[in-house]
C-alpha positions as CSV (number, residue, x, y, z in Angstrom):
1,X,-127.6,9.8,-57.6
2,X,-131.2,10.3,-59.0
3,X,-134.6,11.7,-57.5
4,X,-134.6,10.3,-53.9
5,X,-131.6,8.3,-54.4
6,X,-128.7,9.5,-51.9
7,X,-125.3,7.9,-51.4
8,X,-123.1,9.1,-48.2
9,X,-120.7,8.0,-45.6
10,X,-121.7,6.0,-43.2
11,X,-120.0,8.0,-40.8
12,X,-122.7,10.7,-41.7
13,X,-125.9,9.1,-40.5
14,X,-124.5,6.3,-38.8
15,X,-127.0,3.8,-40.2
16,X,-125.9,0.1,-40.6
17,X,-127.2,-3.2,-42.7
18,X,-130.1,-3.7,-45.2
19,X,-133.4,-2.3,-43.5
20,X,-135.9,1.2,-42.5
21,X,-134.8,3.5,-40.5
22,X,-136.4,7.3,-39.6
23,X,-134.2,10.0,-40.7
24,X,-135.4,13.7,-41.2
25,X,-138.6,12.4,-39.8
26,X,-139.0,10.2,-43.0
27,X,-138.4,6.7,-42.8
28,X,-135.6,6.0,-45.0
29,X,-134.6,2.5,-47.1
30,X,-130.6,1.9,-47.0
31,X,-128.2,-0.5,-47.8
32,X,-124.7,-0.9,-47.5
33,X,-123.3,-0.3,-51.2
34,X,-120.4,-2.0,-52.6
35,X,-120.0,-5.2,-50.6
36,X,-118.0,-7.5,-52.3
37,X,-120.9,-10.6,-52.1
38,X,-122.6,-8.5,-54.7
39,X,-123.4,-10.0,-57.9
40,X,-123.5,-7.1,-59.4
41,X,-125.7,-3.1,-58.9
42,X,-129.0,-4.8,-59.5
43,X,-128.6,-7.4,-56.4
44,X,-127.6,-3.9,-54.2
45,X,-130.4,-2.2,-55.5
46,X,-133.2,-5.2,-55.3
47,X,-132.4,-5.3,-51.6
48,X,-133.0,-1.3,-51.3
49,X,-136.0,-2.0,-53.0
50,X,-137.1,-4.9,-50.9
51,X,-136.5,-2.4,-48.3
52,X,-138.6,0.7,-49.8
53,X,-141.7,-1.9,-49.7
54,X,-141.4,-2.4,-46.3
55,X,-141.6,1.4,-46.1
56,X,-144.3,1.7,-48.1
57,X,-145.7,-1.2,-45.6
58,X,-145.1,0.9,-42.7
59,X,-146.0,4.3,-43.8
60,X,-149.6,3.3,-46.0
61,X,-151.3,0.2,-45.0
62,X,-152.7,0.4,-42.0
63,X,-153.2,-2.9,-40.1
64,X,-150.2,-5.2,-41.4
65,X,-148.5,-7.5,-38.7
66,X,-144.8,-7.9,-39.3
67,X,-143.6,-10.8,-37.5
68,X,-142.6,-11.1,-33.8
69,X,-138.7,-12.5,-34.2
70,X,-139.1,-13.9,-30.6
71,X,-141.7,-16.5,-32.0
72,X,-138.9,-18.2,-33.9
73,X,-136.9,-19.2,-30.8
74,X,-139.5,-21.6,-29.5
75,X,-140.9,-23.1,-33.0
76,X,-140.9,-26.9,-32.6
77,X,-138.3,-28.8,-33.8
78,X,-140.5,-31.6,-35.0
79,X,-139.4,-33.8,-37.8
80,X,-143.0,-34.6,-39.4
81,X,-143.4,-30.9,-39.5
82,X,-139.6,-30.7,-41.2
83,X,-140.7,-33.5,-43.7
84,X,-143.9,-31.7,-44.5
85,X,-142.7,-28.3,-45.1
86,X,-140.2,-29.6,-47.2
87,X,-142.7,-31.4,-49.9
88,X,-144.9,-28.4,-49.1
89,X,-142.5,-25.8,-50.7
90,X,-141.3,-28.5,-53.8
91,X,-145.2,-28.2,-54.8
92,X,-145.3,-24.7,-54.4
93,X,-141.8,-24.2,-56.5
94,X,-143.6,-26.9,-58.9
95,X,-146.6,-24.5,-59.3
96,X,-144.2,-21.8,-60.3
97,X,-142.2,-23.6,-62.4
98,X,-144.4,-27.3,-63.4
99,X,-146.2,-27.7,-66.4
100,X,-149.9,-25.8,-65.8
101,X,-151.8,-29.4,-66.1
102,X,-150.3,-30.1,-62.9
103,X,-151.1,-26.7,-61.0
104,X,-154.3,-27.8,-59.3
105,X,-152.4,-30.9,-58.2
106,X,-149.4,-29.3,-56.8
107,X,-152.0,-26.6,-55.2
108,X,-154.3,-29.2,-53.1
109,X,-150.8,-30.5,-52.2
110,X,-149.3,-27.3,-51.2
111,X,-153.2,-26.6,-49.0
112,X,-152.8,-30.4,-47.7
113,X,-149.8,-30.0,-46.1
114,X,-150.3,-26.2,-44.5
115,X,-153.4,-27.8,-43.0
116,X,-151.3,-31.1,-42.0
117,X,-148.4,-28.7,-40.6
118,X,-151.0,-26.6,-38.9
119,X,-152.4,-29.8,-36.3
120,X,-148.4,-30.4,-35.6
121,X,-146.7,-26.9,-34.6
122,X,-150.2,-25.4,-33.4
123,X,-151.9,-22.2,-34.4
124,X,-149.2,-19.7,-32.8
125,X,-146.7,-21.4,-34.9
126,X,-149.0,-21.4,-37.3
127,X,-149.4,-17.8,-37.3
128,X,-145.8,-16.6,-36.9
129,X,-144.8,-18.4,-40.8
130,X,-148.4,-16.5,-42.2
131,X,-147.2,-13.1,-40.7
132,X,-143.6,-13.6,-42.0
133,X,-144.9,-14.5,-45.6
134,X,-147.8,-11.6,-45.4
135,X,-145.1,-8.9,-44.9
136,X,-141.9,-9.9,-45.9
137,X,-143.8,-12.1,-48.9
138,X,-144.3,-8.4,-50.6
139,X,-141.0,-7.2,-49.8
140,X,-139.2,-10.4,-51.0
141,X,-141.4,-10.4,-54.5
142,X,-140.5,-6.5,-55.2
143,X,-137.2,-7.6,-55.2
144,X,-137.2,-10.8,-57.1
145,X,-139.3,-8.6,-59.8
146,X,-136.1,-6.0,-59.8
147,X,-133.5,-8.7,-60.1
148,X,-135.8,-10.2,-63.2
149,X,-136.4,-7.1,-65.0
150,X,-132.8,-5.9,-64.6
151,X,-130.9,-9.2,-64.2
152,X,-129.9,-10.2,-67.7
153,X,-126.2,-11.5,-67.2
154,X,-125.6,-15.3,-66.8
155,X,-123.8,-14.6,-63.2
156,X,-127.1,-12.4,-62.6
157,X,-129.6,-15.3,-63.7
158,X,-127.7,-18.0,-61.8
159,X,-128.1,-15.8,-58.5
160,X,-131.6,-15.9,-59.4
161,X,-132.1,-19.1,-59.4
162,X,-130.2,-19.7,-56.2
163,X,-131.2,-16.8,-54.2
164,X,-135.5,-17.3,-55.4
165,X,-135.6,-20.5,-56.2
166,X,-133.3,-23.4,-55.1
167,X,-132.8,-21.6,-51.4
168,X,-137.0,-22.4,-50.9
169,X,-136.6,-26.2,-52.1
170,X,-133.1,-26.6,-50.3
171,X,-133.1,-29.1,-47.1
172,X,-133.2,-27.2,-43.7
173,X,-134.4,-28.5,-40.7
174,X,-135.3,-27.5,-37.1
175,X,-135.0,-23.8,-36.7
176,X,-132.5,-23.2,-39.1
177,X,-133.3,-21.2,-42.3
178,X,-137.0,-21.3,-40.9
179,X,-137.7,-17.1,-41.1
180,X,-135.7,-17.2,-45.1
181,X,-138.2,-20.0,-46.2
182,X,-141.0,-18.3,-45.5
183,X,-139.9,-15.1,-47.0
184,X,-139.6,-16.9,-50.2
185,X,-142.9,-19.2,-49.7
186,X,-144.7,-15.7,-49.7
187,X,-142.7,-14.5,-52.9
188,X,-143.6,-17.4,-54.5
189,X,-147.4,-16.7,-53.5
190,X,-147.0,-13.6,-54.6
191,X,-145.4,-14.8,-58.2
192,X,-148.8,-16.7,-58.7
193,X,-151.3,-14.0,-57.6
194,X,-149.7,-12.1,-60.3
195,X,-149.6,-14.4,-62.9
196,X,-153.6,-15.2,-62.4
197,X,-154.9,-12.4,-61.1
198,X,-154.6,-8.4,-62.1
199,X,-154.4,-5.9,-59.2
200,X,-154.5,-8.1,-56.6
201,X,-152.1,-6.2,-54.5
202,X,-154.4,-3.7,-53.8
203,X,-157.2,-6.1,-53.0
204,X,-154.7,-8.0,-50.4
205,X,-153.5,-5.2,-48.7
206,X,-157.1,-3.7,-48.6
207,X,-158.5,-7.0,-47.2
208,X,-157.0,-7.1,-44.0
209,X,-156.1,-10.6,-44.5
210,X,-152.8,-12.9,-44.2
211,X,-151.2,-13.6,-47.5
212,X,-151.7,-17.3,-47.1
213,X,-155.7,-16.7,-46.3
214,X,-155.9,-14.5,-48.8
215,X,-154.1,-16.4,-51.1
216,X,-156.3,-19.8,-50.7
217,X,-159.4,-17.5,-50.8
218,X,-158.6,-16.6,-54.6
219,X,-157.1,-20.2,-55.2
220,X,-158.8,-22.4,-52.7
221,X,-157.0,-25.8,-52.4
222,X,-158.6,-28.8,-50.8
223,X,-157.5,-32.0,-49.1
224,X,-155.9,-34.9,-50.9
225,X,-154.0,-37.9,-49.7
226,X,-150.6,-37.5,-49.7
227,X,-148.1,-40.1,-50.8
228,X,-145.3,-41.9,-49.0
229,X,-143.3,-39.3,-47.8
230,X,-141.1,-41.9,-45.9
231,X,-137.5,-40.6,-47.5
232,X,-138.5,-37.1,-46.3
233,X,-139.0,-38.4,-42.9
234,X,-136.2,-40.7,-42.5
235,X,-133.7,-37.4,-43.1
236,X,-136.1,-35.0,-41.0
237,X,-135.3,-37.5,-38.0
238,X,-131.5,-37.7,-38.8
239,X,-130.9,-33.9,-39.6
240,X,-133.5,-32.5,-36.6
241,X,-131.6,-35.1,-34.3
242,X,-128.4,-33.7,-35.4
243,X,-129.9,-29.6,-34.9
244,X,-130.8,-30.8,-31.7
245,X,-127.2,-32.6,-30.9
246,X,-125.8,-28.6,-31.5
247,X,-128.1,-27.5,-29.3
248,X,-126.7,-29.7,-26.5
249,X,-122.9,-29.3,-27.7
250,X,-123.6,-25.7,-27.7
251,X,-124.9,-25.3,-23.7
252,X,-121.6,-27.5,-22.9
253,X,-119.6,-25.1,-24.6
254,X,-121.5,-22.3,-22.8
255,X,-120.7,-24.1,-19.6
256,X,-117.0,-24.7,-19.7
257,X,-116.0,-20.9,-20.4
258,X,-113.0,-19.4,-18.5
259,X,-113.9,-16.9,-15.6
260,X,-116.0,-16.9,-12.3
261,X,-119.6,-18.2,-13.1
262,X,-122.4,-15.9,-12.4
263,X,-126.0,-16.6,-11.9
264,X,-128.6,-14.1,-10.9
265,X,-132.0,-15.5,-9.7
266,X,-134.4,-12.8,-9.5
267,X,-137.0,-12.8,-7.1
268,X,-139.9,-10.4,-9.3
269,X,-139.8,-10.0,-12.7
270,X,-137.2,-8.1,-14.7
271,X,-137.9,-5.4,-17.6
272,X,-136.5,-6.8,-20.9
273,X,-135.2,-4.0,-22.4
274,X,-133.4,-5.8,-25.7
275,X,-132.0,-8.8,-27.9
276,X,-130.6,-9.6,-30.9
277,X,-133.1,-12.4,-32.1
278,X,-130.9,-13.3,-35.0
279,X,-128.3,-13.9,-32.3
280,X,-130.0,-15.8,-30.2
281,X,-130.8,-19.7,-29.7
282,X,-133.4,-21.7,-27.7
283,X,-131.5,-24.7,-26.1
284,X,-134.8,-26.0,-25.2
285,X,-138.3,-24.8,-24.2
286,X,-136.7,-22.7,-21.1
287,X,-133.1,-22.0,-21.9
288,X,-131.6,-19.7,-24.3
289,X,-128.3,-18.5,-25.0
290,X,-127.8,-14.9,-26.4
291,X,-124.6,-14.1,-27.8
292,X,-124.1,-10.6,-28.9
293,X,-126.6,-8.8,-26.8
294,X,-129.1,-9.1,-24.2
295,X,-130.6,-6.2,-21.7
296,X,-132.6,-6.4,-18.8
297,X,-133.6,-3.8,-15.9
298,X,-135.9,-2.6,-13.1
299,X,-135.6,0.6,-12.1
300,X,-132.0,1.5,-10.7
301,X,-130.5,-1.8,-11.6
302,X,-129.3,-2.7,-15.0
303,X,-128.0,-5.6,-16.7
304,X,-126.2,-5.1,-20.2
305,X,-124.2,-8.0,-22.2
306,X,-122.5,-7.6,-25.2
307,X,-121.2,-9.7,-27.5
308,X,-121.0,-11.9,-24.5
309,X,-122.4,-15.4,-24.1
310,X,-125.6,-15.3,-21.7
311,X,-127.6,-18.2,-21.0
312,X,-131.6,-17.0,-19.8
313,X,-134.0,-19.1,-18.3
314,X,-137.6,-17.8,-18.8
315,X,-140.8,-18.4,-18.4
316,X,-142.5,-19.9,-21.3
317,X,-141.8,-16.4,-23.3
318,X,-138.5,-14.9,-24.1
319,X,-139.7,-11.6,-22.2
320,X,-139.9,-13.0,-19.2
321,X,-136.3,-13.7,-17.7
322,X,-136.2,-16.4,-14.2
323,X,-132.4,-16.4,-14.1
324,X,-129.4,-15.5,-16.0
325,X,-125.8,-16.9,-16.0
326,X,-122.8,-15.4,-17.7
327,X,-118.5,-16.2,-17.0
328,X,-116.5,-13.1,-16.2
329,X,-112.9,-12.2,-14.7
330,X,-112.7,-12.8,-11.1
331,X,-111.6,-8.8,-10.3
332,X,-114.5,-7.3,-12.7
333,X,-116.6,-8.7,-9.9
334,X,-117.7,-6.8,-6.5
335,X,-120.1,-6.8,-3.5
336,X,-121.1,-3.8,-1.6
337,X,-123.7,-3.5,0.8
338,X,-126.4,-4.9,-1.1
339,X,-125.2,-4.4,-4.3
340,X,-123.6,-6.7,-6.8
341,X,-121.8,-5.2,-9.8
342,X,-119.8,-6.3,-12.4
343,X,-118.2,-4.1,-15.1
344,X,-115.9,-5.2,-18.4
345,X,-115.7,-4.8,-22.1
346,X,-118.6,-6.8,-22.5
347,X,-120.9,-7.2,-19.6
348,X,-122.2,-4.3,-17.0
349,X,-124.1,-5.5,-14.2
350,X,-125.7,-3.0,-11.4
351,X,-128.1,-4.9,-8.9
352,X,-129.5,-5.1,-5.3
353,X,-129.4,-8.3,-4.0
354,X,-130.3,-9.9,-0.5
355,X,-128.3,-13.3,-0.6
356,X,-125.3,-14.6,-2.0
357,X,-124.0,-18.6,-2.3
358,X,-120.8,-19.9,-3.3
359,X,-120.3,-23.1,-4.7
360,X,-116.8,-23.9,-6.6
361,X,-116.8,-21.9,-9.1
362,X,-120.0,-20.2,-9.0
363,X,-121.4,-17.3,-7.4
364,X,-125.3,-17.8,-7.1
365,X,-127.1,-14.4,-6.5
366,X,-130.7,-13.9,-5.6
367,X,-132.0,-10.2,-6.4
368,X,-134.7,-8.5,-5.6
C-alpha cells in the first residue's frame, strides 16, 4: 500500500487479531482489515498503529514490563475499591476535559484515591493496573492521537468520545472491563504529559519508571479528604454482588454438563504449558474455569482442552494446577495399564495414574 504497509491474505501468513507477531525475523504490527465494526479506515489503522508502539516497545526500550494477564484472574472483587476507582477515573476524565481552575483539585483527587485503592487491593494488585497503564498507556495514546488527527467525520468524533472517553468513566465493577480501564487511565496520563510537558516521552521511557510514578513525579498530587462517596458505594455493593452471583451461576452451569465427569488429582506438580487469559474466569481464590483452552504436561503425559469447559483448582497462582475436572462422552474414555486417556474434538488426555474411584457419575483419578 505504501512504505512498510503490506496487505495479504490471511491464508498467507496465517496471522490472526489486532497484535505483534515475528515474521521475516521482524516483528510485524497486523490487523484484520475490513471488519464491518469499523467506523471507518482511520479506526483500522489507529489500532495498527496502537500495535506498531508496542513494537517499537518491544524492539527499543529496554526494561519495560508489559503486564502479566494471569494477575487479572485473582484481582479482588472489593466494592470500596470498585467505588474508588470509579470517582478516581471521573477526576482524571475531569482533568482532561474540566475547566483548568479545577486541575489541581481533580489531581490531589485522582493521587488520593490511587493511594486509598492501593491499602485495599494490596501492592501486587497495585502493580498489575501500573504495568498495564505503563505499556499499553503509550500504545492506547498513539492511537487516540491517530483517530484525532485523522478523525474528522461526526460518526468518527462520536467513536471518539465513546471509545476514549465515556468507556474510562462508564460503571464496571469486579473484574469486568478491569485490563480496558486501565489502558485508557494511562492514555489519559499520557494526554496530560503532553499537554504540560514537551518531550516527555523520552524522558519516561528513559527513566525506567511506571507511568503512574512517573507521572506523579512531574505532577505530584497530595492527600485531600474525599467527600461522601456513599451513592458510589451503594451500587459497587449491588453490581460486585451481582459479578459475584455470575460467578456462582456460572460453576453450576459448569457442573451440570452432559457426559462422564472427570477429575484428575495430581500427586506433583504439573507443567502449565498454556491459556487463554481473556477466556478464563476465577470463580474464587482457588477455582477457575477455562473455556477455550487450557494445557498442562509433565514429561510423556499431556493434557490439552479446547474450546472445552475446564474447571482448575490451583494453588494460590494460576501456574500451579492441584486438580482439574472436565465432562466428556462416556466411549472417548479408556484405562489401560496405568494409563488414562481420553481423546475427542475438544479434549486429549494422555496420563499415568495409580488409582481410580468411581462415584455416580464421576471418575476421580489420582496421577502421578
Amino acid at each position: 500500500l505504501r512504505d512498510s504497509i503490506y496487505i495479504f491474505k490471511q491464508t498467507d501468513y496465517a496471522l490472526a487479531g489486532t497484535t505483534q507477531t515475528p515474521i521475516n525475523n521482524h516483528l510485524t504490527a497486523h490487523n484484520n482489515y475490513g471488519q464491518p465494526m469499523y467506523v471507518s479506515v482511520n479506526q483500522f489503522y489507529s489500532e495498527l498503529f496502537h500495535e506498531l508502539h508496542h513494537v517499537y516497545q518491544r524492539t527499543a526500550i529496554k526494561g519495560l514490563k508489559f503486564d502479566n494477564p494471569a494477575e487479572l484472574l485473582t484481582y479482588p472483587e472489593d466494592p470500596h475499591n470498585d467505588a474508588l476507582r470509579q470517582y478516581e477515573n471521573e477526576a482524571l476524565l475531569e482533568m482532561l476535559l474540566g475547566p483548568a481552575d479545577n486541575f489541581n483539585d481533580n489531581l490531589n483527587r485522582f493521587h488520593t484515591c490511587r493511594t486509598l485503592r492501593k491499602a485495599i487491593i494490596g501492592e501486587k494488585y497495585s502493580n498489575y493496573e501500573k504495568s498495564v497503564e505503563s505499556a499499553e498507556g503509550p500504545a492506547t495514546y498513539c492511537e487516540y492521537a491517530y483517530m484525532k488527527k485523522y478523525g474528522t467525520t461526526a460518526a468518527e468524533q462520536e467513536f471518539i468520545h465513546k471509545r476514549f472517553y465515556y468507556s474510562l468513566v462508564e460503571p464496571t465493577y469486579g473484574r469486568d472491563g478491569l485490563r480496558n480501564k486501565h489502558l485508557l487511565s494511562g492514555m489519559a496520563q499520557c494526554i496530560i504529559l503532553t499537554r504540560c510537558f514537551k518531550g516527555w516521552q523520552k524522558e519516561y521511557y528513559n527513566s525506567g519508571m511506571q507511568l503512574n510514578d512517573f507521572f506523579f513525579s512531574k505532577l505530584p498530587g497530595r492527600q485531600v479528604k474525599l467527600p461522601s462517596l456513599a451513592s458510589y458505594e451503594a451500587k459497587a455493593e449491588y453490581f460486585t454482588a451481582q459479578e459475584r452471583e455470575k460467578h456462582s451461576k456460572n460453576l453450576e452451569a459448569f457442573n451440570n454438563q452432559a457426559g462422564r465427569k472427570i477429575t484428575l488429582i495430581f500427586n506433583t506438580q504439573p507443567e502449565f504449558r498454556g491459556f487463554d487469559p481473556m477466556h478464563a474466569e476465577a470463580v474464587n481464590d482457588s477455582l477457575i474455569i477455562h473455556s477455550t483452552l487450557f494445557k498442562l504436561g509433565k514429561g510423556a503425559n499431556s493434557f490439552t482442552a479446547i474450546n472445552q469447559p475446564i474447571l482448575a483448582r490451583i494453588n494460590k497462582q494460576v501456574w500451579f494446577v492441584k486438580q482439574v475436572t472436565f465432562f466428556v462422552p462416556e466411549n472417548t474414555v479408556k484405562f489401560e495399564n496405568g494409563l488414562f486417556t481420553c481423546a475427542n474434538e475438544a479434549v486429549s488426555v494422555h496420563w499415568k495414574y495409580f488409582k481410580r474411584d468411581e462415584r455416580e457419575n464421576e471418575y476421580i483419578i489420582t496421577t502421578e
